[in-house]
PDB file with one MODEL, atoms N, CA, C and O in Angstrom:
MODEL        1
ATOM      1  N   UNK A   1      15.907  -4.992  20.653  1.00  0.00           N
ATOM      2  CA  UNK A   1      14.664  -4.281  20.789  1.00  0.00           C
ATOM      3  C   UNK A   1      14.894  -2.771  20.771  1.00  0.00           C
ATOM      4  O   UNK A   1      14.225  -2.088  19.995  1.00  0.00           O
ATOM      5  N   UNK A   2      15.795  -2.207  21.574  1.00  0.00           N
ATOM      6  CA  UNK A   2      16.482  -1.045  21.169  1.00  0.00           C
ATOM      7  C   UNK A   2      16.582  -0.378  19.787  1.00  0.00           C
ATOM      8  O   UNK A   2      16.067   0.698  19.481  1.00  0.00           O
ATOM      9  N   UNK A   3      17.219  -1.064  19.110  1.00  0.00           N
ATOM     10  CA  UNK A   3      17.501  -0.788  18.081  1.00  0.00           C
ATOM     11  C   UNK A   3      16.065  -0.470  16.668  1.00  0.00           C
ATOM     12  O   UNK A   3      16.009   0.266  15.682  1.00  0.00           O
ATOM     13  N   UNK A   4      15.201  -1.382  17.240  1.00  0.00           N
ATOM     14  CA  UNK A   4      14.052  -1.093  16.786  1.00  0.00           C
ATOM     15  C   UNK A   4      13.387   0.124  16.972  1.00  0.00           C
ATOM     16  O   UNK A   4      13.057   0.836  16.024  1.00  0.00           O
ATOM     17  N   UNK A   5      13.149   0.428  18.271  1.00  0.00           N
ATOM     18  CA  UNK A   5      12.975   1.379  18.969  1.00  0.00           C
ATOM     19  C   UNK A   5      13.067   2.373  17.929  1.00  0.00           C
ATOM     20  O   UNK A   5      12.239   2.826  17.138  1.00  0.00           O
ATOM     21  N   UNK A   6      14.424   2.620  18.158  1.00  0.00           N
ATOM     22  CA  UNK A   6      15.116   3.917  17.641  1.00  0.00           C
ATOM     23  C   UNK A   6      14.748   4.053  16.139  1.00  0.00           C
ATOM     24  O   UNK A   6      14.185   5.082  15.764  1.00  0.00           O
ATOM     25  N   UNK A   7      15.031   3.094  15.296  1.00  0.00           N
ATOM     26  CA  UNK A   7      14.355   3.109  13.913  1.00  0.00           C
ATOM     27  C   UNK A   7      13.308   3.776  13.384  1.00  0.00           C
ATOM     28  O   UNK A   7      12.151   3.439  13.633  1.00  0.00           O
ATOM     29  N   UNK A   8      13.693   5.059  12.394  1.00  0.00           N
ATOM     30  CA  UNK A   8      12.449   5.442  11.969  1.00  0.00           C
ATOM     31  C   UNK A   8      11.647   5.114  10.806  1.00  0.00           C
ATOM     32  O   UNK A   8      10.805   5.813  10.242  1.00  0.00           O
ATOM     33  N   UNK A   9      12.063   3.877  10.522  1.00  0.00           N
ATOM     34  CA  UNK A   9      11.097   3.310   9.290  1.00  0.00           C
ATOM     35  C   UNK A   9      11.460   3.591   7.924  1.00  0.00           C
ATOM     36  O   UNK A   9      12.676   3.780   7.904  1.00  0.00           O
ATOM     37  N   UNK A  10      11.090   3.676   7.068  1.00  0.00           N
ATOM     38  CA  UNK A  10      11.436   3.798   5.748  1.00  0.00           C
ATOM     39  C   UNK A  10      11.151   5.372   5.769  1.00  0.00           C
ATOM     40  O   UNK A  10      10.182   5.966   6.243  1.00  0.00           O
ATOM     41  N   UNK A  11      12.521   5.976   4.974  1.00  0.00           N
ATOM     42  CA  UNK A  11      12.387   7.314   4.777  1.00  0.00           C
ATOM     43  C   UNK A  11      12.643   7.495   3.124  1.00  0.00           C
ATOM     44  O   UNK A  11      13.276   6.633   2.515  1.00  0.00           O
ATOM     45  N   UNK A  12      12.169   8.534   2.530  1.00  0.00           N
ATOM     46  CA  UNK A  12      12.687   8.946   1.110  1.00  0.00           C
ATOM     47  C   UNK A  12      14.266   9.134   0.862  1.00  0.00           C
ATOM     48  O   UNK A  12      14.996   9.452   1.801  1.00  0.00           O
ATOM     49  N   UNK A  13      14.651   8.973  -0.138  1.00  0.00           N
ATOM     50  CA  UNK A  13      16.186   8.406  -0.499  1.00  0.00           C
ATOM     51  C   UNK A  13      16.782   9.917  -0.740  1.00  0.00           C
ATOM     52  O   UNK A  13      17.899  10.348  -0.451  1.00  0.00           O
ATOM     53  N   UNK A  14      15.502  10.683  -1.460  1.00  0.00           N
ATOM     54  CA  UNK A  14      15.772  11.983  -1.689  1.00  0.00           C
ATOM     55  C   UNK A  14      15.852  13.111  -1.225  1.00  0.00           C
ATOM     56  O   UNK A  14      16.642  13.953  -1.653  1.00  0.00           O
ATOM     57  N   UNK A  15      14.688  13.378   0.145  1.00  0.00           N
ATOM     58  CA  UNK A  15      14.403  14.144   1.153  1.00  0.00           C
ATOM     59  C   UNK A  15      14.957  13.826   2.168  1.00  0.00           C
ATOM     60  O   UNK A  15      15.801  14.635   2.554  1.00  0.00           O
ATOM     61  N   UNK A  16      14.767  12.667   2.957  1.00  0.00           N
ATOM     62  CA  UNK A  16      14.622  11.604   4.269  1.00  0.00           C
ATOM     63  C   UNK A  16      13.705  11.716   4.864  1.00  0.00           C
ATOM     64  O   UNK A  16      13.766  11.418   6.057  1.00  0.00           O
ATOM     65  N   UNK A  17      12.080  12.334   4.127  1.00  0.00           N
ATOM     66  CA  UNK A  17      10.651  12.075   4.743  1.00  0.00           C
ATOM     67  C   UNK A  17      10.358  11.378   5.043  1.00  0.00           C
ATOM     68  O   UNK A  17      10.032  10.411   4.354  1.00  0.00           O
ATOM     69  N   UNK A  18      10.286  11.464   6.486  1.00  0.00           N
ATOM     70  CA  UNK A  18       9.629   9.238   7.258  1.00  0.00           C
ATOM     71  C   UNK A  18       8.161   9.340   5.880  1.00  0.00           C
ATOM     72  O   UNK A  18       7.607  10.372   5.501  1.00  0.00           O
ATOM     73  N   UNK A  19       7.891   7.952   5.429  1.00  0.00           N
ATOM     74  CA  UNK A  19       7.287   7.290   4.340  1.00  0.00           C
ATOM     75  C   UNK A  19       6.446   6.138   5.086  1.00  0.00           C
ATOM     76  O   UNK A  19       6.805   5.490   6.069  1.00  0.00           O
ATOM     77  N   UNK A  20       5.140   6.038   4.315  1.00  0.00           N
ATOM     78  CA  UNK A  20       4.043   5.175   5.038  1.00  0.00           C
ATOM     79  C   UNK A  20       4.114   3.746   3.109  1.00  0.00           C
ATOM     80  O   UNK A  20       4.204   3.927   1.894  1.00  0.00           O
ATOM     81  N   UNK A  21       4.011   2.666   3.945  1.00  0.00           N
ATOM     82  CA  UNK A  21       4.503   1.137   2.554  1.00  0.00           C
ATOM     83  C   UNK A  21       3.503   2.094   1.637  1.00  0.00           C
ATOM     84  O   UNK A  21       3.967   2.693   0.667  1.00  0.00           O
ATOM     85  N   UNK A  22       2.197   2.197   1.976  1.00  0.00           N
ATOM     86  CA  UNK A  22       0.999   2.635   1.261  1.00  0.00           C
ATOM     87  C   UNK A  22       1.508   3.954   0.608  1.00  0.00           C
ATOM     88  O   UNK A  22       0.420   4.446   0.309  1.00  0.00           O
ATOM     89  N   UNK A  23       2.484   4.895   0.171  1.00  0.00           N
ATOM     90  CA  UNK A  23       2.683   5.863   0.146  1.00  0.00           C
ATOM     91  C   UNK A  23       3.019   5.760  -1.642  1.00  0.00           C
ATOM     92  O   UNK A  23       3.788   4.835  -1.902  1.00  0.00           O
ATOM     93  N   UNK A  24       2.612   6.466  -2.704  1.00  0.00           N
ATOM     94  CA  UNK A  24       2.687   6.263  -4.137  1.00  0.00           C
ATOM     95  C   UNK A  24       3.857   7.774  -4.377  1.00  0.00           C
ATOM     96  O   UNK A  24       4.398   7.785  -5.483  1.00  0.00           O
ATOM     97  N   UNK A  25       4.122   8.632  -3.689  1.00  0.00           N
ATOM     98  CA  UNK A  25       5.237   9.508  -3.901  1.00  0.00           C
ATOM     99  C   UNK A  25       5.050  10.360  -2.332  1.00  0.00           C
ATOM    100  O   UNK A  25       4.204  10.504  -1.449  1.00  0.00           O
ATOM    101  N   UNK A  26       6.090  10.681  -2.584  1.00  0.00           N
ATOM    102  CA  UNK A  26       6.697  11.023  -0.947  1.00  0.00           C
ATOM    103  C   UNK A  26       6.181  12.887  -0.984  1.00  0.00           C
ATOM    104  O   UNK A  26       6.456  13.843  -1.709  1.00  0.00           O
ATOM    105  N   UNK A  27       5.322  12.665   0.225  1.00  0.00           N
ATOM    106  CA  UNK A  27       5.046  14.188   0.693  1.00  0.00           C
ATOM    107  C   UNK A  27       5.957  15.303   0.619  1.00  0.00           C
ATOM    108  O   UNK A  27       5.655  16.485   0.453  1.00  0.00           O
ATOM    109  N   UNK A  28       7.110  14.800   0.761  1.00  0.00           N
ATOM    110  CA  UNK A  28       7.567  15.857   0.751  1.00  0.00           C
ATOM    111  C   UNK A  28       8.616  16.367  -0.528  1.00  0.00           C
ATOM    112  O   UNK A  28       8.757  17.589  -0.469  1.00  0.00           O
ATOM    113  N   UNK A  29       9.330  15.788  -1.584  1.00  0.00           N
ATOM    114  CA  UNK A  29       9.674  16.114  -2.519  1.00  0.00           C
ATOM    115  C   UNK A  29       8.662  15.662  -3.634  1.00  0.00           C
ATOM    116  O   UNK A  29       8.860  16.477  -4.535  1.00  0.00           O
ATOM    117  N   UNK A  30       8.004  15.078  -3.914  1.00  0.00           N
ATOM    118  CA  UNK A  30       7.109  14.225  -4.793  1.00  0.00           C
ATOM    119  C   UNK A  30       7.716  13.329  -5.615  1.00  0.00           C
ATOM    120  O   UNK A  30       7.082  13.143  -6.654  1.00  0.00           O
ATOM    121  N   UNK A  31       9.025  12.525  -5.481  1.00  0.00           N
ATOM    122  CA  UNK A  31       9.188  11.721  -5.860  1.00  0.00           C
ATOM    123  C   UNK A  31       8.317  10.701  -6.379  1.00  0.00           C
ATOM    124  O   UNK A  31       7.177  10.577  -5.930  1.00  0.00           O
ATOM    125  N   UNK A  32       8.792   9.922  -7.341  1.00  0.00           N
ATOM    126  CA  UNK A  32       7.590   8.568  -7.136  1.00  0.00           C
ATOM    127  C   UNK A  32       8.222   7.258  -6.377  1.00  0.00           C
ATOM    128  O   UNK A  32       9.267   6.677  -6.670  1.00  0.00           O
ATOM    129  N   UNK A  33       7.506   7.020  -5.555  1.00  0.00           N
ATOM    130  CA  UNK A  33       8.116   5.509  -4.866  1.00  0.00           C
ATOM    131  C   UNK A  33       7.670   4.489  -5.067  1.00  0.00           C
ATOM    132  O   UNK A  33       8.458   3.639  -4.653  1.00  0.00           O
ATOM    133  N   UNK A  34       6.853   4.080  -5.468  1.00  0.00           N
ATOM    134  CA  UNK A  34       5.934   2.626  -5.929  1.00  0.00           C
ATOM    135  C   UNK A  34       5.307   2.896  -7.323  1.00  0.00           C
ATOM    136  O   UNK A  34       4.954   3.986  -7.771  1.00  0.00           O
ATOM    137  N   UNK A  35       5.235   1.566  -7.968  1.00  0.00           N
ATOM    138  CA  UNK A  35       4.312   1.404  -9.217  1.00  0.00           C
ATOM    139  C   UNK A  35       3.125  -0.057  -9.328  1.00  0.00           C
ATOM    140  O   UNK A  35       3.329  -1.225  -8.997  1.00  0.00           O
ATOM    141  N   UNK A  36       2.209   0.411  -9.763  1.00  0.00           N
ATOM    142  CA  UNK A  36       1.582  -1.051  -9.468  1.00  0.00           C
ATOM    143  C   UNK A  36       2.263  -2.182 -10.287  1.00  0.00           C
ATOM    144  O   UNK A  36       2.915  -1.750 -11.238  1.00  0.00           O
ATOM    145  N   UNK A  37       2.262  -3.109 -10.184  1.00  0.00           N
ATOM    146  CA  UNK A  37       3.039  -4.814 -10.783  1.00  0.00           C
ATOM    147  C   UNK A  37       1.615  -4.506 -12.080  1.00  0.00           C
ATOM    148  O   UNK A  37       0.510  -3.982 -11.936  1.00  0.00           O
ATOM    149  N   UNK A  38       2.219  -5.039 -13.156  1.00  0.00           N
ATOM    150  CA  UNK A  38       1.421  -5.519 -14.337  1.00  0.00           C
ATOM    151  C   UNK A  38       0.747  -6.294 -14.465  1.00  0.00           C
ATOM    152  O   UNK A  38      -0.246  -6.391 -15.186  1.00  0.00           O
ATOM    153  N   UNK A  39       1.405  -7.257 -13.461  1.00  0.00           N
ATOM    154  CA  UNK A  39       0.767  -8.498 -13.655  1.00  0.00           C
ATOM    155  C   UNK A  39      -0.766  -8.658 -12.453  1.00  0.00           C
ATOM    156  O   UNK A  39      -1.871  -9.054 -12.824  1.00  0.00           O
ATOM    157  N   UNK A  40      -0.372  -8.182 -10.847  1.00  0.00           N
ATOM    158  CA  UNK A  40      -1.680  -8.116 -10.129  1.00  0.00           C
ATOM    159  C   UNK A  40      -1.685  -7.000  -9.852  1.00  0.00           C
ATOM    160  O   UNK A  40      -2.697  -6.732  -9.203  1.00  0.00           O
ATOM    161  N   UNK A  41      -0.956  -6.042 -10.037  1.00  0.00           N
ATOM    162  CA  UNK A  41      -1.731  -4.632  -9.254  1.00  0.00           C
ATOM    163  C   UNK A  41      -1.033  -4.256  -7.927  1.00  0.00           C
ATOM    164  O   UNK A  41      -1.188  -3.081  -7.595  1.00  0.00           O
ATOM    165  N   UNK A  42      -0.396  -4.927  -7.220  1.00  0.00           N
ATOM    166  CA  UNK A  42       0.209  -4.889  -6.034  1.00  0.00           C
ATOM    167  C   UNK A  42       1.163  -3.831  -6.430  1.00  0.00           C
ATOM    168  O   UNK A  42       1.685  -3.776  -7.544  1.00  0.00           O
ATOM    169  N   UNK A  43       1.486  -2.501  -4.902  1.00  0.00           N
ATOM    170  CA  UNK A  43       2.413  -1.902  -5.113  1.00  0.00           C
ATOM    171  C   UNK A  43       4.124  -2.356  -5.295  1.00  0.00           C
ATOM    172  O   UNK A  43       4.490  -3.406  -4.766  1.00  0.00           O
ATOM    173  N   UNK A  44       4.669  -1.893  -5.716  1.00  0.00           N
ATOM    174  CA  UNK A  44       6.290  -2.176  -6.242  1.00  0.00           C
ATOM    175  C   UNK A  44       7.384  -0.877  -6.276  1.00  0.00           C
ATOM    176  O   UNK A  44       7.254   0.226  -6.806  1.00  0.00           O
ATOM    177  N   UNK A  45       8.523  -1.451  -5.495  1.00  0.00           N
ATOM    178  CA  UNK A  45       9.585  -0.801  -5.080  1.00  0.00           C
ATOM    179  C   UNK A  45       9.993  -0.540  -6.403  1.00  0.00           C
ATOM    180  O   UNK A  45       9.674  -1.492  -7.115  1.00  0.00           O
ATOM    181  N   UNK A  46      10.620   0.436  -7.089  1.00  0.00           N
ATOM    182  CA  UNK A  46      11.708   0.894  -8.181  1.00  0.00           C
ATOM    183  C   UNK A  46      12.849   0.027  -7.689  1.00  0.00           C
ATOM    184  O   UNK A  46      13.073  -0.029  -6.480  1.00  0.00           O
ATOM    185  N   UNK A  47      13.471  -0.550  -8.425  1.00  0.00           N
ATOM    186  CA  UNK A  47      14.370  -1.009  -8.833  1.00  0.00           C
ATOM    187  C   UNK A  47      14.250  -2.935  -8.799  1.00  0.00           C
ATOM    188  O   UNK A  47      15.015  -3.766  -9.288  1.00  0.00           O
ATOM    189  N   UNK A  48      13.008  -3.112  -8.036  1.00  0.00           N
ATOM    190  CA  UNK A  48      12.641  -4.362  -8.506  1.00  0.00           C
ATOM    191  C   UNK A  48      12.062  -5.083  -9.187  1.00  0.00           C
ATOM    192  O   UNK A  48      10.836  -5.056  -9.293  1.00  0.00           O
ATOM    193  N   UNK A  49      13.165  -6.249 -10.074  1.00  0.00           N
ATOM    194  CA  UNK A  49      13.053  -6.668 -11.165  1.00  0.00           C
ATOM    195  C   UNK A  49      11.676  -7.833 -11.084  1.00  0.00           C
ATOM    196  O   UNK A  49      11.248  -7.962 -12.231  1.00  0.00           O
ATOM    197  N   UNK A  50      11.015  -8.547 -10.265  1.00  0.00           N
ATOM    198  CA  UNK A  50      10.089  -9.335 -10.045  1.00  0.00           C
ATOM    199  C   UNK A  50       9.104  -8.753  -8.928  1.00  0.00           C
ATOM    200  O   UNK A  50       9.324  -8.179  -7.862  1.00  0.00           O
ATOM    201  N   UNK A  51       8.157  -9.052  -9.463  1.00  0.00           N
ATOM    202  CA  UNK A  51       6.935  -9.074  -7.943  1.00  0.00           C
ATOM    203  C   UNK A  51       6.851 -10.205  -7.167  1.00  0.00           C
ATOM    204  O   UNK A  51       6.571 -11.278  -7.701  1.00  0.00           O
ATOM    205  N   UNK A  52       7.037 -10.130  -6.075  1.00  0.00           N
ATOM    206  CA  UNK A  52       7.134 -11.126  -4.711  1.00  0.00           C
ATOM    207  C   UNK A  52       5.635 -11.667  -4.891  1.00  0.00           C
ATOM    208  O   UNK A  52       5.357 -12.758  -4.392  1.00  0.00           O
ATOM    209  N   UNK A  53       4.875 -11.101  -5.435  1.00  0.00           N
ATOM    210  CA  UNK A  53       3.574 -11.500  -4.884  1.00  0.00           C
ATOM    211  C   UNK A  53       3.244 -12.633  -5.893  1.00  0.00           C
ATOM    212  O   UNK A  53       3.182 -13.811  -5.541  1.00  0.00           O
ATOM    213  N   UNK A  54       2.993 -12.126  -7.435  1.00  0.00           N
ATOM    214  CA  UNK A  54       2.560 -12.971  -8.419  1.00  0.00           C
ATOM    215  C   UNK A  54       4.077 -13.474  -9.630  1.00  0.00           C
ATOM    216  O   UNK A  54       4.054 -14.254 -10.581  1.00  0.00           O
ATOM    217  N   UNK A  55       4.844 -12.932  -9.262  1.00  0.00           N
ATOM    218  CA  UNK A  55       6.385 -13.096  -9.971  1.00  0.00           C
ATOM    219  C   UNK A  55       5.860 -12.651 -11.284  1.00  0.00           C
ATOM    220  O   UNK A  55       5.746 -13.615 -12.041  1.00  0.00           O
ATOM    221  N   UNK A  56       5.616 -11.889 -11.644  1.00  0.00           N
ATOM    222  CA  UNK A  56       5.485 -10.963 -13.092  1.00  0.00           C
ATOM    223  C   UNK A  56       7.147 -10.647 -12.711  1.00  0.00           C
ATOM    224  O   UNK A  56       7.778 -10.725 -11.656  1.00  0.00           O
ATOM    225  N   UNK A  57       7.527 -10.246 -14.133  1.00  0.00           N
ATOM    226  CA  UNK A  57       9.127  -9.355 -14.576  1.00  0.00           C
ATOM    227  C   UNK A  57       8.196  -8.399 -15.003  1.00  0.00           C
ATOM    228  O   UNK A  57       7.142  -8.335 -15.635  1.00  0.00           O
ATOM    229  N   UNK A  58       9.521  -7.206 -14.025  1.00  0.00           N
ATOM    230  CA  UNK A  58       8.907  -5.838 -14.123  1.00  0.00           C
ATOM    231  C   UNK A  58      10.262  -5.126 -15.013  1.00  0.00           C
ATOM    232  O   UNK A  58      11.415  -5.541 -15.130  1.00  0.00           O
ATOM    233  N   UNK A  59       9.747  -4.166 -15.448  1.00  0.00           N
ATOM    234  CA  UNK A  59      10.505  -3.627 -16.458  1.00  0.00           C
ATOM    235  C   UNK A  59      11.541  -2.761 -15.231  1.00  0.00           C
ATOM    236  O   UNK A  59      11.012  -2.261 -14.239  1.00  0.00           O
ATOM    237  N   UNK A  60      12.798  -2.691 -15.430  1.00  0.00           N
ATOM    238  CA  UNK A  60      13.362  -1.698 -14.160  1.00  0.00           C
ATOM    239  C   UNK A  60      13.237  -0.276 -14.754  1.00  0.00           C
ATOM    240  O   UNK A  60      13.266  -0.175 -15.980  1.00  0.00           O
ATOM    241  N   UNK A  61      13.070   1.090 -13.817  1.00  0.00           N
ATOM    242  CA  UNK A  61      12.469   1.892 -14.479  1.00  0.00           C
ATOM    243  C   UNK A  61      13.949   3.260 -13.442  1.00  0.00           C
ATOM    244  O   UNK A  61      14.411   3.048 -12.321  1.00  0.00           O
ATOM    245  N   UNK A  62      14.206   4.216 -14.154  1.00  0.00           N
ATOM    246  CA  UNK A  62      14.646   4.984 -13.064  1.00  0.00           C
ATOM    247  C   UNK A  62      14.154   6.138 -11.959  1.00  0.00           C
ATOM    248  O   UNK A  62      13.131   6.776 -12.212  1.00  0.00           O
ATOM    249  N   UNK A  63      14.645   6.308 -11.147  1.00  0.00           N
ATOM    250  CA  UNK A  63      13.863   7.653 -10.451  1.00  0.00           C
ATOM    251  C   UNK A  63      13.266   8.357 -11.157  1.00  0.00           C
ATOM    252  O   UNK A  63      13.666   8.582 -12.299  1.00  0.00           O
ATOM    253  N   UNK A  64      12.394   8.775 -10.772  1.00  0.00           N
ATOM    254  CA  UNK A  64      11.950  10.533 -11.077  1.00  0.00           C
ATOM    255  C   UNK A  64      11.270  11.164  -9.812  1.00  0.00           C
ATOM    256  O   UNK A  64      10.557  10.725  -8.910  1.00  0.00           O
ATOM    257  N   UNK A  65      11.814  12.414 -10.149  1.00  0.00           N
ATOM    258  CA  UNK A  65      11.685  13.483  -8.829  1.00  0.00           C
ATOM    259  C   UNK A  65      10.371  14.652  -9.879  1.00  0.00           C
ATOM    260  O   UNK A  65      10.363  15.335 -10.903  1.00  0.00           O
ATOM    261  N   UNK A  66       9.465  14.256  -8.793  1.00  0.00           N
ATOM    262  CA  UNK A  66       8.710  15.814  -9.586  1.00  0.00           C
ATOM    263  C   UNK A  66       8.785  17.070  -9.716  1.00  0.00           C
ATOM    264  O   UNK A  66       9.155  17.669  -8.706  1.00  0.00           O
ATOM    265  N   UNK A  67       8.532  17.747 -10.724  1.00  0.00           N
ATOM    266  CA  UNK A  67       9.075  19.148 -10.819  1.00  0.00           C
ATOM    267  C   UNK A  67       8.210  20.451 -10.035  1.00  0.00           C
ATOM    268  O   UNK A  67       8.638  21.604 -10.101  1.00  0.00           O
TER     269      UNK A  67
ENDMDL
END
């Protein structure tokens, strides 16, 4: 339970801005962090190859940091 505690949740890979699931690029560098799935629309992590939700194959795509 501790350990939870202490946890600050998902942060950006690029900054380390604590990050909300709902979050489409990170406040504070503008990365992009999610893309909607093709198949329903549900948000999606970069670098995953299927959607958990409706199993569409997602194309793998790389970072981008905004300028």
């Amino acid at each position: 339970m501790l350990e939870a505690e202490l946890d600050p949740g998902e942060r950006c890979l690029a900054c380390r801005t604590p990050l909300r699931p709902d979050f489409l690029r990170c406040p504070g560098c503008g990365i992009e962090l999610r893309d909607p799935c093709p198949g329903c629309g549900e948000l999606l992590r970069f670098g995953w190859n299927a959607c958990p939700h409706c199993e569409a194959h997602v194309a793998p795509r790389p970072l981008r940091v905004a300028a």
